[in-house]
ROKEKE-478544 format. One record per atom (N, C-alpha, C, O): residue in three letters; x, y, z. Coordinates in steps of 0.2 Angstrom, whole numbers, plus 5000, padded with zeros to 4 digits. Layout:
<sites>
ALAXYZ
...
</sites>
This chain:
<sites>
UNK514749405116
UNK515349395112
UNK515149405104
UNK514549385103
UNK515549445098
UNK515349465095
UNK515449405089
UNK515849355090
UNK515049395086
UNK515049355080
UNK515649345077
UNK515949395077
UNK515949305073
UNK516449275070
UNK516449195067
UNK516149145069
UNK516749195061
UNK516449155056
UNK517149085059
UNK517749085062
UNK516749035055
UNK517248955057
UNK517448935049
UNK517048935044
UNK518248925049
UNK518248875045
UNK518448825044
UNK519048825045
UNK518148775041
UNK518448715043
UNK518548675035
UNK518348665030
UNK519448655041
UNK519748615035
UNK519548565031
UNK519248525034
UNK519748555026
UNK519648485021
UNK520448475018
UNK520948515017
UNK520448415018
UNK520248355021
UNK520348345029
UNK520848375031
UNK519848305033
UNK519948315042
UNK519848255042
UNK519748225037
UNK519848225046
UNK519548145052
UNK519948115049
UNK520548125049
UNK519548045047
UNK519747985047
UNK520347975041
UNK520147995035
UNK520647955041
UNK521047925036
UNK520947855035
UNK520847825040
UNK520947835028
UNK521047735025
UNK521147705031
UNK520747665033
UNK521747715034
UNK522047685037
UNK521747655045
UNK521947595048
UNK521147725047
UNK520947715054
UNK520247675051
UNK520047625054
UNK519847715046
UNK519447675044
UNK519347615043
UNK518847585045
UNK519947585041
UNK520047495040
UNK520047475047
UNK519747425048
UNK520447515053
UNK520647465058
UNK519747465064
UNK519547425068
UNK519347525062
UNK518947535066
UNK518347465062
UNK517947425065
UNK518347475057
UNK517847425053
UNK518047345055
UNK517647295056
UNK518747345056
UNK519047245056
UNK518947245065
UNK518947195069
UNK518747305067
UNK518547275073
UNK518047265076
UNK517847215079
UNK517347325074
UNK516647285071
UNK516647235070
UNK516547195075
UNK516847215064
UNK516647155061
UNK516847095063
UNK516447055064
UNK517347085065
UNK517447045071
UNK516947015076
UNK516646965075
UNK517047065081
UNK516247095083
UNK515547045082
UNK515247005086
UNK515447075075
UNK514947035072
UNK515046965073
UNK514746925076
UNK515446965068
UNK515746875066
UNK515846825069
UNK515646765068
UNK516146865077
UNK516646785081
UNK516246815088
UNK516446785093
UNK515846875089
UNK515446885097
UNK516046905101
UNK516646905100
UNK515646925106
UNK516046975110
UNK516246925115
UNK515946875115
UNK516846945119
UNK517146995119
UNK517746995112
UNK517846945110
UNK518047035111
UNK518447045104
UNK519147075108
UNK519047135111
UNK519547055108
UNK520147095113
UNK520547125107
UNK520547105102
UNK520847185110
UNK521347235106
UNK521847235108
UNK521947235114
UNK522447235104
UNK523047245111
UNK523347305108
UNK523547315103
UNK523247365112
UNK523247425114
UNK522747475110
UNK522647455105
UNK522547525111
UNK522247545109
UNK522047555098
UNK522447575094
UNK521447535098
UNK521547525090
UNK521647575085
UNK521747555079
UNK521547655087
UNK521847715084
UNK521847765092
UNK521547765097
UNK522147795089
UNK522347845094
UNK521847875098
UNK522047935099
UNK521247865100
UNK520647935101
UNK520247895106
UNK520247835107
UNK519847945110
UNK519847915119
UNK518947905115
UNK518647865118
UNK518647955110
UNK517947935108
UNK517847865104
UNK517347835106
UNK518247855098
UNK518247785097
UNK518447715100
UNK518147655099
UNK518947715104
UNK518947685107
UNK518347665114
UNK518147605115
UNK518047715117
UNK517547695122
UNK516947685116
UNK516447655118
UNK516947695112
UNK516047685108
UNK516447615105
UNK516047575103
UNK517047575103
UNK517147505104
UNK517047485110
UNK516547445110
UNK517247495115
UNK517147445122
UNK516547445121
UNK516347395119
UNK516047485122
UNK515247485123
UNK515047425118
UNK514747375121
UNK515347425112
UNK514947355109
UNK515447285109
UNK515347235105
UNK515847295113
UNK515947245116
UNK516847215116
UNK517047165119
UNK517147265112
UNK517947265112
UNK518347275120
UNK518147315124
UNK518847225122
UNK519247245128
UNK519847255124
UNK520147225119
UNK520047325127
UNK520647355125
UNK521147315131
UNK521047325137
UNK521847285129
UNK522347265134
UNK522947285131
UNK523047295125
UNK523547295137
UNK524247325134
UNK524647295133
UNK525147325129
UNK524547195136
UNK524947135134
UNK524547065130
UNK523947055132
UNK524647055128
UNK524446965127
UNK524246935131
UNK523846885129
UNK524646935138
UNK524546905141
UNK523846925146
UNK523546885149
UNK523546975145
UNK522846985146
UNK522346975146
UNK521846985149
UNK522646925138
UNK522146885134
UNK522046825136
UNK522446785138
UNK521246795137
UNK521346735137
UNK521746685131
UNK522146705127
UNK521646625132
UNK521946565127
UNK521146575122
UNK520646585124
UNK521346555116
UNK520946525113
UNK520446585110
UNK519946575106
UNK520646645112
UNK520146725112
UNK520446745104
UNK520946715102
UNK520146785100
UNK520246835096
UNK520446895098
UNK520146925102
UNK521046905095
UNK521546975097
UNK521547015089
UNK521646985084
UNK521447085092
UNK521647115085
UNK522147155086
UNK522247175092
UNK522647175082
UNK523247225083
UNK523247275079
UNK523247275073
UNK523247315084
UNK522947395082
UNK523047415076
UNK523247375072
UNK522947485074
UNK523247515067
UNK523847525068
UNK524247515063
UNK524347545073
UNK524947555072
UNK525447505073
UNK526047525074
UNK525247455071
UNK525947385069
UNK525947375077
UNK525847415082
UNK526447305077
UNK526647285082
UNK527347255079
UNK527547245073
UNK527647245085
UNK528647195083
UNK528447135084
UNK527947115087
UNK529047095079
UNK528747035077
UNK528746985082
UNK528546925081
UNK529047005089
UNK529146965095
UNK528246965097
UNK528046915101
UNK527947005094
UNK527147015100
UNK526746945093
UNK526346905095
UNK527046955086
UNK526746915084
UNK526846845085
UNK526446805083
UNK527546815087
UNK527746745087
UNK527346745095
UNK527046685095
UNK527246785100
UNK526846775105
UNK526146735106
UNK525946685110
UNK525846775101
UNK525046765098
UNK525146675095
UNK524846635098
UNK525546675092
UNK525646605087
UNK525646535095
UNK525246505096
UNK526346545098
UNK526346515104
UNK525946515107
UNK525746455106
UNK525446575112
UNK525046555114
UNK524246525109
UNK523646525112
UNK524146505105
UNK523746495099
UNK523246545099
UNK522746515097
UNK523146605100
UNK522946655100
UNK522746675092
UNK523146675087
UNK521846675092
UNK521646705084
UNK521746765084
UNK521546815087
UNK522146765077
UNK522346865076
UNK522146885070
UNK522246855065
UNK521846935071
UNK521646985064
UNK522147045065
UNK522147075071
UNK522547085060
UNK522847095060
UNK522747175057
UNK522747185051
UNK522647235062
UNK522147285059
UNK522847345056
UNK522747405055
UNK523547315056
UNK523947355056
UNK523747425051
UNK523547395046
UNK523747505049
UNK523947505042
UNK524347495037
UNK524947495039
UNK524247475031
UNK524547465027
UNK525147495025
UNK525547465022
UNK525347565027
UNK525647625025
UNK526247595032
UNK526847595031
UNK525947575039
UNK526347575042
UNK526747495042
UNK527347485044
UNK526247465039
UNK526947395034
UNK527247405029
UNK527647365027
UNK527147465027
UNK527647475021
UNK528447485025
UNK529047465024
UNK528147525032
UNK528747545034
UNK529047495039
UNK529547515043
UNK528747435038
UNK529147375042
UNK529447335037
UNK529947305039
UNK529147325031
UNK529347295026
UNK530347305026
UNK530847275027
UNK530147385025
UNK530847425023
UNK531247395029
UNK531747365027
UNK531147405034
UNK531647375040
UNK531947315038
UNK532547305038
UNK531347275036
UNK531547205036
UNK532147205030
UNK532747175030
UNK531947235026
UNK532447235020
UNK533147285021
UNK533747255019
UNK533247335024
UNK533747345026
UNK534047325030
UNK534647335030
UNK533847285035
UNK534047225040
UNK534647175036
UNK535247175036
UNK534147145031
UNK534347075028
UNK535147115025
UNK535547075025
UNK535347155023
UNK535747195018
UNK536247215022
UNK536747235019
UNK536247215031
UNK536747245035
UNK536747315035
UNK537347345036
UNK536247355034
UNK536147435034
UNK536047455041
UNK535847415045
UNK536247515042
UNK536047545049
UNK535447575047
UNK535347595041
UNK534847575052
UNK534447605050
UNK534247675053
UNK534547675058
UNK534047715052
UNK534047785054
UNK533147765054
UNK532947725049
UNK532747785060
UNK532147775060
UNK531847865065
UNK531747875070
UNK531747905060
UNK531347975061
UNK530947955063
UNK530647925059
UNK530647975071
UNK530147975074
UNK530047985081
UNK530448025084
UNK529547955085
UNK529647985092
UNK529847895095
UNK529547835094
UNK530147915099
UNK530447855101
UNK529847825107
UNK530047775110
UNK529347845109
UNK529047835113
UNK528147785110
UNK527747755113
UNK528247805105
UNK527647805100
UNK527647745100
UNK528147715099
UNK527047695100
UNK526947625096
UNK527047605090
UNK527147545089
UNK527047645087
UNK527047645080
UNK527647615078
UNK527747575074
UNK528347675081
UNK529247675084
UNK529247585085
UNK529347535081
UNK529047585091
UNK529047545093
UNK529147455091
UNK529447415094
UNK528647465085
UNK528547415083
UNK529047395076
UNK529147335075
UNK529147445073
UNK529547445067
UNK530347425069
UNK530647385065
UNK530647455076
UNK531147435079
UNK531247365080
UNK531747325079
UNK530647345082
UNK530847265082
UNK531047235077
UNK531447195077
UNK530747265071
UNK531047215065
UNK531647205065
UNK531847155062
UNK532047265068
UNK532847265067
UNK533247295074
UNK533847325072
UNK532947275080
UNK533347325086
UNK534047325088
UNK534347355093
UNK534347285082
UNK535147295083
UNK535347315080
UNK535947325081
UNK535047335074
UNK535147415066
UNK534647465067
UNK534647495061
UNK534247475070
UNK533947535071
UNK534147575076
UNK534247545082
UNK534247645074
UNK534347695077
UNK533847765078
UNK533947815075
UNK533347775082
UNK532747825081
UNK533247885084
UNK533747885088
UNK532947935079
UNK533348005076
UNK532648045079
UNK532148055074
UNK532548075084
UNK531848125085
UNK532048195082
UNK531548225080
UNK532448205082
UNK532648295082
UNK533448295076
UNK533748245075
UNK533448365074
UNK533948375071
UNK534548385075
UNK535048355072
UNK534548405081
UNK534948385085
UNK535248325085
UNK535848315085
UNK534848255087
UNK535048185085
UNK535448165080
UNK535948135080
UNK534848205074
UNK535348195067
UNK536048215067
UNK536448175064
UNK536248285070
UNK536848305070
UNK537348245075
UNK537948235072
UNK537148225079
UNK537548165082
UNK537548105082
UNK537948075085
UNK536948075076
UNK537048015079
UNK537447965073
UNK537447985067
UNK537847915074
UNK538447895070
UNK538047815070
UNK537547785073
UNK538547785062
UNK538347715060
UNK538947685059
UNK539447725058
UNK538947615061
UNK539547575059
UNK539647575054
UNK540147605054
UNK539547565050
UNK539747585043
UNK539347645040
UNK538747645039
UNK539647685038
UNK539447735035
UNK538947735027
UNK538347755025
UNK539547715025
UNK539247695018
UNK538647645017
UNK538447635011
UNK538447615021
UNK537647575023
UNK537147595027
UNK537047555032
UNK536847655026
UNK536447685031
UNK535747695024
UNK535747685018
UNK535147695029
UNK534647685024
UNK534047745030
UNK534247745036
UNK533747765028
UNK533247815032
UNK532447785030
UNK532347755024
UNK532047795036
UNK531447785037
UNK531147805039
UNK531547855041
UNK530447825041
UNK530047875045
UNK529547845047
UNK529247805043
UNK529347865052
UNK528447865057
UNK528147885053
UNK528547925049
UNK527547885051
UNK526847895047
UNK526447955050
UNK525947975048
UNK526647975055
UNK526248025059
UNK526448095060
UNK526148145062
UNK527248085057
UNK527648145059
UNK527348225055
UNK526948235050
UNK527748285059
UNK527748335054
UNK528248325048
UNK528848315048
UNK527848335043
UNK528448335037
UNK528848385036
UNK529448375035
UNK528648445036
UNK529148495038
UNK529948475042
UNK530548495041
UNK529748445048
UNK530448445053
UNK530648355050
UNK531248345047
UNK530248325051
UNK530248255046
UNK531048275040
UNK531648245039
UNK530848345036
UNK531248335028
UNK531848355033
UNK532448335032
UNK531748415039
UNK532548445041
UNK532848385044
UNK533548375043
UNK532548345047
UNK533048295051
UNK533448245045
UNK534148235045
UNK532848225040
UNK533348195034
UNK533848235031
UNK534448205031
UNK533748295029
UNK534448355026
UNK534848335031
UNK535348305028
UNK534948345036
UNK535448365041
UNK535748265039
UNK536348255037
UNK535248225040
UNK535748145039
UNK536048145032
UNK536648125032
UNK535648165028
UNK536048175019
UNK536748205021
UNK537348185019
UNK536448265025
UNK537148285023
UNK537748275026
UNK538248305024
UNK537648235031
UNK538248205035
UNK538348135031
UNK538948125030
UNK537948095028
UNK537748025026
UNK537748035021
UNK537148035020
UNK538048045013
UNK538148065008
UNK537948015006
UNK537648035001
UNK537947935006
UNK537747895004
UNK537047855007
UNK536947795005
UNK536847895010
UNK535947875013
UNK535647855009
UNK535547895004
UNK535347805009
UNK534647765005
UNK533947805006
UNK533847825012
UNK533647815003
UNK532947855006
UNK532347805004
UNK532647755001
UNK531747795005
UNK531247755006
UNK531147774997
UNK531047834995
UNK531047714993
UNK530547754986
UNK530047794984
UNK529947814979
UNK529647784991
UNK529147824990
UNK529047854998
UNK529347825003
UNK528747904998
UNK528747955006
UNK528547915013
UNK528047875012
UNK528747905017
UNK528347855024
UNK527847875026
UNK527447845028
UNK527947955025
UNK527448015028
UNK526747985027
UNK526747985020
UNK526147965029
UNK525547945027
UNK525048025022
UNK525048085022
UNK524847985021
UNK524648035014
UNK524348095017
UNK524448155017
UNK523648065022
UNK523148115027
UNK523348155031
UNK523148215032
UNK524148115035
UNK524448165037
UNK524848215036
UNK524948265040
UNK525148205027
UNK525348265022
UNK524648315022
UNK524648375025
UNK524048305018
UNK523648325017
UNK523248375023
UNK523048425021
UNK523248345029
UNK522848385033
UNK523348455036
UNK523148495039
UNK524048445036
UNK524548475038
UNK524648535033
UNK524748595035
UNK524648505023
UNK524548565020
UNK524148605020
UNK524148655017
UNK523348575023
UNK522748635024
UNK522648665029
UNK522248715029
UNK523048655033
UNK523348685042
UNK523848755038
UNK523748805042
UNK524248765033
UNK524448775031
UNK524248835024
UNK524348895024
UNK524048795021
UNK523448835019
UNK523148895020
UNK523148945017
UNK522948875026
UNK522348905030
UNK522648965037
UNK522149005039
UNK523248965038
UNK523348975044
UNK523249055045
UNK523049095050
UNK523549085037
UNK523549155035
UNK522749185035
UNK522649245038
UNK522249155034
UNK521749165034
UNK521149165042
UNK520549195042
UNK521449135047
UNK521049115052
UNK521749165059
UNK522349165059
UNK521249195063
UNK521749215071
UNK521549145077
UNK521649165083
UNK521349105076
UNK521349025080
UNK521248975078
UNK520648965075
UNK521648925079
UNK521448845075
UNK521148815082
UNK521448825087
UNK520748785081
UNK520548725087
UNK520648665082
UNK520448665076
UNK521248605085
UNK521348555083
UNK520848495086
UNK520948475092
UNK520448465083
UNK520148385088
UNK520448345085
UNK520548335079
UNK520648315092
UNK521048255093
UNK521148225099
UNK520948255104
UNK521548175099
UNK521748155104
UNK522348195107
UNK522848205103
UNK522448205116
UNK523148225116
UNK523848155117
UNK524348165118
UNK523448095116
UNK524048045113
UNK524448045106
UNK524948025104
UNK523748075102
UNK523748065094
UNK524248105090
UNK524148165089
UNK524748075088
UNK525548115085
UNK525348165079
UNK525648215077
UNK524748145075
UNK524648195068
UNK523948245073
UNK523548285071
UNK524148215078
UNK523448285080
UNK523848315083
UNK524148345078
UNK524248325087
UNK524848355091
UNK525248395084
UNK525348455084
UNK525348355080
UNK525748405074
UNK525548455073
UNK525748515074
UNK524748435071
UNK524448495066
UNK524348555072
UNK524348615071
UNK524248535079
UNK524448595083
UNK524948625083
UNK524848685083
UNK525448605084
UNK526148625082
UNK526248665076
UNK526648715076
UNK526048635071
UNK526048675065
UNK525548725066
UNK525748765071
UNK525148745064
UNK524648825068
UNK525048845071
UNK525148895068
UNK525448845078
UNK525648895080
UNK526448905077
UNK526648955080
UNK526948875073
UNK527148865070
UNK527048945064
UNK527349005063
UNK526648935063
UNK526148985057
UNK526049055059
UNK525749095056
UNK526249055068
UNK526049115073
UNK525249115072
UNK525049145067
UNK524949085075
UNK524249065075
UNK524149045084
UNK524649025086
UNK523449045088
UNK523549035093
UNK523248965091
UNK522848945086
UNK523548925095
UNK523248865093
UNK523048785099
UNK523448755103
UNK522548775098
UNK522248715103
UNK522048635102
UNK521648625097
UNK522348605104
UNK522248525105
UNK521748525110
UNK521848535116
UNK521048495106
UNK520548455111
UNK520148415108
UNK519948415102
UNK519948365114
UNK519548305111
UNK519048315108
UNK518748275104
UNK518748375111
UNK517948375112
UNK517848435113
UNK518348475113
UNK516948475113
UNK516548535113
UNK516848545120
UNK517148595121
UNK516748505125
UNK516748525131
UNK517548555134
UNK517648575140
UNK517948545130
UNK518648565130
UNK518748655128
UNK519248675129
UNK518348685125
UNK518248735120
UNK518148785128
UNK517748775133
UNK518548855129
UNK518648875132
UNK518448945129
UNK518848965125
UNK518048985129
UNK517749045128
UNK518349115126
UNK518549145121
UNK518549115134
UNK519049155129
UNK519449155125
UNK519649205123
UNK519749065123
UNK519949085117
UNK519649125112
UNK519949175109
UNK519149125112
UNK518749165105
UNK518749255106
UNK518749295102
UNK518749275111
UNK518649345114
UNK519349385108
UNK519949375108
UNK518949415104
UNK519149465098
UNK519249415092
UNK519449445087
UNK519149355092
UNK519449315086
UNK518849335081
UNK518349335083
UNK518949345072
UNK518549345070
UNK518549305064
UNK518149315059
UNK519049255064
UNK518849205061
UNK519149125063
UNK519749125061
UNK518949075065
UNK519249015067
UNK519248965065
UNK518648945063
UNK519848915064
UNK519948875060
UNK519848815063
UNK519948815069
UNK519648765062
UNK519248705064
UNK519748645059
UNK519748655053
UNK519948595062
UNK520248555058
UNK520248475064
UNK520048475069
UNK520648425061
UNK520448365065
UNK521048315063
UNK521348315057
UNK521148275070
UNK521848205067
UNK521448175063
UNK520848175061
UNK521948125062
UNK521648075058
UNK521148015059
UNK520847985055
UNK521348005067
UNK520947965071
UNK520247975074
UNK519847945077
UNK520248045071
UNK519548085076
UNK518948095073
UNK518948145069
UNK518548055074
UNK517548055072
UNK517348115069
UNK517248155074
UNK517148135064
UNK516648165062
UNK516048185068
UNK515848245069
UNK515948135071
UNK515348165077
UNK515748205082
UNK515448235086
UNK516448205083
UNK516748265087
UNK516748325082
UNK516248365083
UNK516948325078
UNK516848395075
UNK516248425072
UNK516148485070
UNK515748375072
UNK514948395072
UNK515048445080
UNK515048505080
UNK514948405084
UNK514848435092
UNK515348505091
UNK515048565092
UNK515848505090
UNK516248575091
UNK515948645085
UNK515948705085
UNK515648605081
UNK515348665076
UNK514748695080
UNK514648755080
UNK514348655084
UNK513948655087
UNK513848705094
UNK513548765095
UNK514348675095
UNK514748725102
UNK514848805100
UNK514748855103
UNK515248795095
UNK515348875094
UNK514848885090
UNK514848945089
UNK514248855086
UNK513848935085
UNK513548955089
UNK513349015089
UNK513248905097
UNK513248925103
UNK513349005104
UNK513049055105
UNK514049005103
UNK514349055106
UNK514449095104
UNK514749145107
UNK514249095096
UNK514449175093
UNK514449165086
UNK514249205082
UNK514749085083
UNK514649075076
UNK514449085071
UNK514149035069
UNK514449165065
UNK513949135061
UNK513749135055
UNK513149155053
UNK514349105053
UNK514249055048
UNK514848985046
UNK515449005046
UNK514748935044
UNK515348895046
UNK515348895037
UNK514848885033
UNK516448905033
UNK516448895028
UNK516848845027
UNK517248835032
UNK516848785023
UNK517048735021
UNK517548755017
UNK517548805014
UNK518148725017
UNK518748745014
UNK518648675007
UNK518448615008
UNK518948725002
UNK519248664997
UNK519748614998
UNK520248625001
UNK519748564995
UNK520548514997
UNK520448464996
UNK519848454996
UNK520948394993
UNK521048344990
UNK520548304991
UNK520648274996
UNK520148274988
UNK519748194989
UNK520248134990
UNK520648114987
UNK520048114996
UNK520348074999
UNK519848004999
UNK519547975003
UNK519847974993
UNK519647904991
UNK520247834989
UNK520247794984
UNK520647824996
UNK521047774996
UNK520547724999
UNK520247755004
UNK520447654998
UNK520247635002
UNK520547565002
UNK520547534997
UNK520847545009
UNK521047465009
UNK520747415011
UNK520147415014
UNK521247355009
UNK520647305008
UNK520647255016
UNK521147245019
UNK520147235018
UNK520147205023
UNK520447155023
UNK520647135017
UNK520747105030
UNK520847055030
UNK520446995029
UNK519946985032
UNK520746945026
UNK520246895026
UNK519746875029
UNK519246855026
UNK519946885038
UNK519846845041
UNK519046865043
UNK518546825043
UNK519046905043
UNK518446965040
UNK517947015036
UNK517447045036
UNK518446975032
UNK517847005024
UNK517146975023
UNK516746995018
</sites>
């Protein structure tokens, strides 16, 4: 196969947000001894998740999983407030590894709630994430996946309608489903500041960036992970041939046959040690030279919870 150069995006992997949730469940770990229970997976990603179980994390789908008396952590993408009166009831110790970014957008729920707004909630109705924020308000939230939805979906009162967003989304189709609510909802509230998580702005404009320059993106991620699912979407978006994989061993040869230069980028949940391994794999195969792209320094860092610092 003839040689052909890699480039890989900046910024890639981890964001603030998986960073924090991946560290409070270490430490934990440390602190209060194994076993440490999770209730649902703690970011999105099938490699961090098994290198937690190994040191000693059980991932469960309910509480009820849980023994009495155990430490539970609740993942990064939030839970409804029903899971936390749960935890309280059964006296279950909880460390709370939600992102911050996606309490902002529970906050917002709560506060349009209290006001009698209908809530417009942009995102994938299937998602944990979704999921979680709905509760704050499941008798004024309405999830809007598509512009299509936007085109049809109605509020009891018109004039008290408020918009919000999953943190995971493409911002591109993200801003269309908004326009299309503006312009039916003239009097729509919008969030004061973006819902969009920053990493996931960021790694989407270097997908972006980048797409004119590269004839194939390999995206690493998980195929659950919604900002790894985008940024493939977006690549082929860009008319770019474009692939979602966990891993080196996912890397299928003839993608590459006539490619002479490949774009390399990562979700937000996805380890640095997978994208070591995939650079790996492709100079194997023909790589040769990997270029580093320029792009934003990503020094957000949140602060732990208490119960663990």
């Amino acid at each position: 196969m003839p040689g052909f150069q890699v480039v890989l995006a900046s910024p890639r992997g981890f964001c603030a947000g998986v960073d924090r949730a991946i560290e409070i469940v270490e430490r934990a770990l440390e602190r209060f001894g194994r076993p440490i229970y999770v209730r649902h997976e703690i970011v999105h990603n099938a490699v961090v998740v098994e290198d937690l179980r190994k040191k000693g994390a059980i991932f469960v789908d309910e509480l009820s999983d849980v023994p009495a008396d155990s430490w539970v952590v609740f993942s990064a993408h939030g839970v409804p407030p029903q899971v936390v009166q749960e935890a309280e009831a059964r006296g279950l110790r909880v460390v709370d590894a939600t992102c911050p970014l996606v309490t902002k957008v529970h906050v917002g729920a709560r506060a349009w709630n209290k006001r009698d707004f209908t809530i417009f909630l942009v995102g994938h109705r299937a998602h944990v994430e979704v999921e979680g924020v709905v509760g704050e308000a499941p008798e004024r939230t309405i999830v809007v996946e598509n512009v299509a939805e936007a085109e049809r979906v109605e509020a009891r009162d018109p004039d008290k309608v408020a918009v919000l967003t999953q943190t995971t989304l493409s911002v591109d189709e993200a801003r269309d489903i908004i326009g299309v609510l503006e312009r039916r909802f003239p009097k729509l509230r919008l969030p004061l500041q973006d819902d969009i998580c920053y990493a996931t702005q960021n790694r989407q404009d270097a997908v972006k960036a980048l797409s004119d320059q590269v004839d194939l993106w390999l995206v690493i991620g998980d195929p659950t992970s919604s900002n790894s699912n985008r940024l493939r979407e977006l690549g082929v978006s860009r008319g770019v041939e474009s692939h979602l994989i966990l891993g080196a061993d996912q890397i299928q040869t003839a993608w590459l046959e006539g490619k002479t230069r490949v774009g390399v980028t990562s979700g937000a949940s996805t380890p640095e040690v997978s994208v070591r391994g995939v650079i790996e794999r492709l100079r194997e195969v023909g790589a040769t030279d990997v270029i580093e792209s320029d792009g934003p320094v990503e020094d957000i860092v949140f602060t732990l919870p208490e119960a663990v610092r």
